[in-house]
C-alpha positions in Angstrom: -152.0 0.0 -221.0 -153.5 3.0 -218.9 -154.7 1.8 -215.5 -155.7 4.3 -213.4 -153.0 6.6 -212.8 -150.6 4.3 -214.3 -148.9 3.9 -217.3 -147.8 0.7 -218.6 -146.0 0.0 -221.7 -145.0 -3.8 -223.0 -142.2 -4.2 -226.1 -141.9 -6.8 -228.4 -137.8 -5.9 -228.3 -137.5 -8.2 -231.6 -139.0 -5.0 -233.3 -136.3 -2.7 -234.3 -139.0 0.5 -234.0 -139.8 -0.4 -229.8 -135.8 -0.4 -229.6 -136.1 3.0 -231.4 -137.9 4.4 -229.3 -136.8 3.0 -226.2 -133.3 4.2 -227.4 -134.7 7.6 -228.3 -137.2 8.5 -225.7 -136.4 10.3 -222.6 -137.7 8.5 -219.6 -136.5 10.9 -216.8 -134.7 7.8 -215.2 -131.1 6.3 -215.1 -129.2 5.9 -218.1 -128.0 2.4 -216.8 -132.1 1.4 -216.9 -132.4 1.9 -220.5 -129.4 0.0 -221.1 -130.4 -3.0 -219.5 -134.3 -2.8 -221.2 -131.9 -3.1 -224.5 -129.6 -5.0 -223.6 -129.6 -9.4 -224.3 -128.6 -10.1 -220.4 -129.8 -13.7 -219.4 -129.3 -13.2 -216.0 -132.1 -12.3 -213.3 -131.1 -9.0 -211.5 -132.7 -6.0 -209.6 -131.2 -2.4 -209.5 -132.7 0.1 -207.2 -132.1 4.0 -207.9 -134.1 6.8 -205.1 -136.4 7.3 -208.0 -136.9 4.2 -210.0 -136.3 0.5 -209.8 -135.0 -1.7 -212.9 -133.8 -5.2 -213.9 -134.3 -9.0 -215.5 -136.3 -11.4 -213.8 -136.9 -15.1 -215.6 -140.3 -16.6 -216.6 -141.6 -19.4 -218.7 -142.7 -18.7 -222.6 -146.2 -18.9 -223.9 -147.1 -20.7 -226.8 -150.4 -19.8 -227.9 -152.3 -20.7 -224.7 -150.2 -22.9 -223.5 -147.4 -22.9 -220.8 -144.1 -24.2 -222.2 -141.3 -25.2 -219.9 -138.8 -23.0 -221.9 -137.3 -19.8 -220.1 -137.6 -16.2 -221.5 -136.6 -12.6 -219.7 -139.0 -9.4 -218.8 -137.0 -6.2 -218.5 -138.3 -3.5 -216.8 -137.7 0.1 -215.8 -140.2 1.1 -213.0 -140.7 4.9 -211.7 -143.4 6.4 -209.8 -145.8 6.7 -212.5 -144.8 4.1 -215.2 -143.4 0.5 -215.6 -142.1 -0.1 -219.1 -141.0 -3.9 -219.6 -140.1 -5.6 -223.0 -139.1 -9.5 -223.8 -137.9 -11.0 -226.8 -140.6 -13.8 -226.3 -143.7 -14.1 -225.4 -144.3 -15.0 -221.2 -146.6 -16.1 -219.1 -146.8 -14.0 -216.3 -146.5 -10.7 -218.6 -150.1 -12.0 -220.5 -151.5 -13.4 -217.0 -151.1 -9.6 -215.4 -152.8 -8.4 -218.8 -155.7 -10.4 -218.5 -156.3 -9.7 -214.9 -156.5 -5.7 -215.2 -158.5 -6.1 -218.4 -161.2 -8.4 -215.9 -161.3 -5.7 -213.6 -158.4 -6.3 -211.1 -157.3 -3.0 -209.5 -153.8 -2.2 -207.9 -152.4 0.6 -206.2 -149.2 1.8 -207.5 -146.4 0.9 -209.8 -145.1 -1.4 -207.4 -148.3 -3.5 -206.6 -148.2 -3.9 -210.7 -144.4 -5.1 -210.6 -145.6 -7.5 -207.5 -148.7 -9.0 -209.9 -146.4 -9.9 -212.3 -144.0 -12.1 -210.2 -146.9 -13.1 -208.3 -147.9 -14.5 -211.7 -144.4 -15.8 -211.9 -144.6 -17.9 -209.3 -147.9 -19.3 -210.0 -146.9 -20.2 -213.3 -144.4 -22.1 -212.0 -146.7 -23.5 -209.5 -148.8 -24.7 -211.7 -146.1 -26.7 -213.7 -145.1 -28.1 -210.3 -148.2 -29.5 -209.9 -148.1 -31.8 -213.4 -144.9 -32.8 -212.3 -145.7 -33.8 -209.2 -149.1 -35.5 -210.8 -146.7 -37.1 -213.0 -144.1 -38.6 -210.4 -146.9 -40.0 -208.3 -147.8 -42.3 -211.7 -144.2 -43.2 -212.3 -144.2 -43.8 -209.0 -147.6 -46.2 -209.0 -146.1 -48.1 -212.2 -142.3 -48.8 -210.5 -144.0 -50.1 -207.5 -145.9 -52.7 -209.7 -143.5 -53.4 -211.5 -144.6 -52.1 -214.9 -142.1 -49.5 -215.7 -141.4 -49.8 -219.4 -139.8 -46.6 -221.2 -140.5 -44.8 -218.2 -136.5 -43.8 -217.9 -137.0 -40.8 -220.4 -140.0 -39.7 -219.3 -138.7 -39.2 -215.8 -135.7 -37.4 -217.4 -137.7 -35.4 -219.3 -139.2 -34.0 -215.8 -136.1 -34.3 -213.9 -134.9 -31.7 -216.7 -137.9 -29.6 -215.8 -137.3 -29.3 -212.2 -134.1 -28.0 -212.6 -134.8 -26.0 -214.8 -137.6 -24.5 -212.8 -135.2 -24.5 -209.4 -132.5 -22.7 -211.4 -135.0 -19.7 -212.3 -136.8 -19.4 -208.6 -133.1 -19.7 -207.1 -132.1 -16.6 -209.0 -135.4 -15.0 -208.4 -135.2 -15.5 -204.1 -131.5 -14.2 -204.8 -132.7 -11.2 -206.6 -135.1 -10.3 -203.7 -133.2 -11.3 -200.8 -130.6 -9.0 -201.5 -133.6 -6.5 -202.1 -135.0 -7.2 -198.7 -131.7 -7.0 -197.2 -130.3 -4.1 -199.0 -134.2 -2.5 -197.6 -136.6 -0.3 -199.7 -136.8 2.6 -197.8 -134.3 4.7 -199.5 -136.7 4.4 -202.0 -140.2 6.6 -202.9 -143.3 4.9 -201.1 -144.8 4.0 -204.7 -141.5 2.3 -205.8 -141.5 0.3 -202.6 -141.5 -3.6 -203.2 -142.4 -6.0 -200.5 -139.6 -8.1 -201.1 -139.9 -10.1 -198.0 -143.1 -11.4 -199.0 -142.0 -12.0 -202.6 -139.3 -13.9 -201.6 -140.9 -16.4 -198.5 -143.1 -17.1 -201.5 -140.2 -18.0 -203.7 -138.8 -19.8 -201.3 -141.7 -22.0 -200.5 -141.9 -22.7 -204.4 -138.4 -23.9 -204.4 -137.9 -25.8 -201.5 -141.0 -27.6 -203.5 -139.6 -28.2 -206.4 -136.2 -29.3 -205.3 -138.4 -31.8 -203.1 -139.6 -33.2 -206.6 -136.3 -33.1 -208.3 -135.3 -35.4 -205.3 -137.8 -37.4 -205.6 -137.3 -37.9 -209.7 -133.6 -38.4 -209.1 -134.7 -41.1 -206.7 -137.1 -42.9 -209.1 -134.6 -42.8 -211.5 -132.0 -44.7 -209.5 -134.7 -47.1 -208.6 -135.7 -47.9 -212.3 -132.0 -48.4 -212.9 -131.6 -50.7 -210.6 -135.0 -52.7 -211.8 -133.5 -52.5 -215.3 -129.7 -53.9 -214.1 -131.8 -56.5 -212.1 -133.6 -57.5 -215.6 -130.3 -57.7 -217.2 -128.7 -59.9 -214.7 -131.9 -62.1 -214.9 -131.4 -62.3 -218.8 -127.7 -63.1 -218.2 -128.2 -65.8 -215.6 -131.0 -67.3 -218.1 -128.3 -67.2 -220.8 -125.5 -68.6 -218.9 -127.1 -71.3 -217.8 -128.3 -72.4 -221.2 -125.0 -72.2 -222.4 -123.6 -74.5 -219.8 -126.2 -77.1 -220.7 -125.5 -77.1 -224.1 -121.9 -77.2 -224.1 -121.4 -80.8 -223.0 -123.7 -82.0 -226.0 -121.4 -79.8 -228.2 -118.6 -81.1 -227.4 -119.9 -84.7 -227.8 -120.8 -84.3 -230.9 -117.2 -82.7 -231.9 -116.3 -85.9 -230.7 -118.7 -88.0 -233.3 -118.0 -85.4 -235.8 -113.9 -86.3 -235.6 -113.2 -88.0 -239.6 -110.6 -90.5 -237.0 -111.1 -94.5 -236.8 -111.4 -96.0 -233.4 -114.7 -93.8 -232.5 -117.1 -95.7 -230.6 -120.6 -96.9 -232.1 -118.9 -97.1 -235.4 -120.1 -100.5 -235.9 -123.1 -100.4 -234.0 -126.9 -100.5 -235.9 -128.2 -98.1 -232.9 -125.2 -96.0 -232.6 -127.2 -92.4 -233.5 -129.5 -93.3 -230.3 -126.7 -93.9 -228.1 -125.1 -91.0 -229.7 -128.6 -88.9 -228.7 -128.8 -90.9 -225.4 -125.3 -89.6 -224.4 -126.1 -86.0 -225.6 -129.1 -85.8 -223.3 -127.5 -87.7 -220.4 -124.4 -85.2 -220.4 -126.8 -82.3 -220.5 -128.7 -83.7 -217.3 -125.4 -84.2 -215.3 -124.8 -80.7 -216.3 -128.0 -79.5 -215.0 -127.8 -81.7 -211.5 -123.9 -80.6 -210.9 -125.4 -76.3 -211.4 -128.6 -77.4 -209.3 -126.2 -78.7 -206.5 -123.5 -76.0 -206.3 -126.6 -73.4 -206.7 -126.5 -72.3 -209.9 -129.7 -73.1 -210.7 -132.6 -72.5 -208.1 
């Protein structure tokens, strides 16, 4: 894409002829930049040169039009007149930053292009924050009522997601502190990143989302707890039936004894004593639990 002065070039570096080329063509910039756009590294990093600025940052993977909450990599190589970038998937922020120029959006230099797309980055991620966050407030509504029914794996589904999402904005705030620290002006004006900025706006993400990852983790303890509470209920409920029914069992082992001597052998109305006692020993049962406090 031409844009402006600018020159930027996007691989698909699951095609063997962009790795061809990349491999082949001479970019006038460190050897170790070209490595890293064909390398498979999974970890976010930034590499400043005086005349161009290279490295991996994380974003999320598109499918279609939608946002997934799977990770992916850009690579980039940046000098004063071009960025080229490649990913192995397709991402977010890369087709956000697309979109924009094609509607029109201008920027300055190679550097205010390189901002756009973390910009986009971030508001990616933003946006996913705000489902989650959407999301935990109706968890949230259906513990306090009560009615949270096979809501444990949907809150570990988003649980998942927020640390998933804090573990890519924590490397990206690394990535740029150490930029804003290391300082940019050893580099040329058009490579110059405003890191500081990039990286209070990281931050704020962040702290965000490892507000809501708190938050989930303490739903989740919460619906524990309701589902231990439901268990002990179940177990009280199942306790006490089996302590009124034992009595009546054992009478009737009694009666079911093949042994002379049993009483009500000879009696006409011996089966309704028999049921008389049955019922009687299962009501002192119930009065001796009610009065130690078994039973409420």
């Amino acid at each position: 894409m031409v844009h402006g002065d600018l020159l930027w070039l996007h691989f698909n570096l699951t095609d063997s002829r962009a790795l061809q080329w990349l491999a082949q063509a001479e970019l006038h910039a460190p050897e170790q930049g070209r490595a890293l756009l064909l390398s498979k590294d999974t970890y976010q990093q930034l590499h400043s040169a005086a005349d161009s600025v290279y490295g991996v940052i994380s974003d999320l993977l598109r499918d279609i039009d939608e946002v997934t909450e799977e990770t992916g990599y850009l690579r980039f190589l940046m000098t004063e007149r071009f960025l080229i970038s490649g990913r192995h998937h397709a991402l977010c922020a890369v087709d956000a930053t697309r979109r924009s120029l094609e509607g029109g959006r201008r920027v300055d230099g190679v550097a205010a292009l390189l901002e756009t797309i973390i910009e986009n980055v971030a508001d990616t991620m933003d946006n996913v924050a705000d489902r989650i966050a959407v999301a935990l407030d109706e968890i949230e509504e259906q513990v306090l009522s009560g009615n949270s029914k096979d809501m444990l794996a949907r809150l570990g589904r988003l649980r998942r997601t927020c640390v998933r999402l804090h573990r890519q904005l924590s490397g990206l705030r690394i990535v740029f502190h150490r930029l804003e620290h290391k300082g940019v002006d050893g580099l040329k004006p058009a490579l110059q990143l405003r890191a500081g900025k990039l990286a209070q706006r990281l931050d704020g993400l962040d702290h965000r989302v490892v507000e809501m990852r708190e938050r989930s983790r303490l739903l989740q303890e919460e619906l524990h707890l309701q589902v231990e509470e439901q268990g002990n209920d179940s177990l009280r409920v199942l306790s006490v039936l089996t302590a009124l029914l034992l009595p009546p069992t054992l009478i009737t082992g009694v009666f079911g004894m093949n042994t002379k001597g049993l009483p009500f052998t000879d009696n006409e109305n011996a089966f309704l004593w028999a049921a008389l006692l049955l019922v009687l020993s299962s009501a002192s049962a119930y009065l001796v639990m009610k009065r130690i406090g078994l039973i409420r």
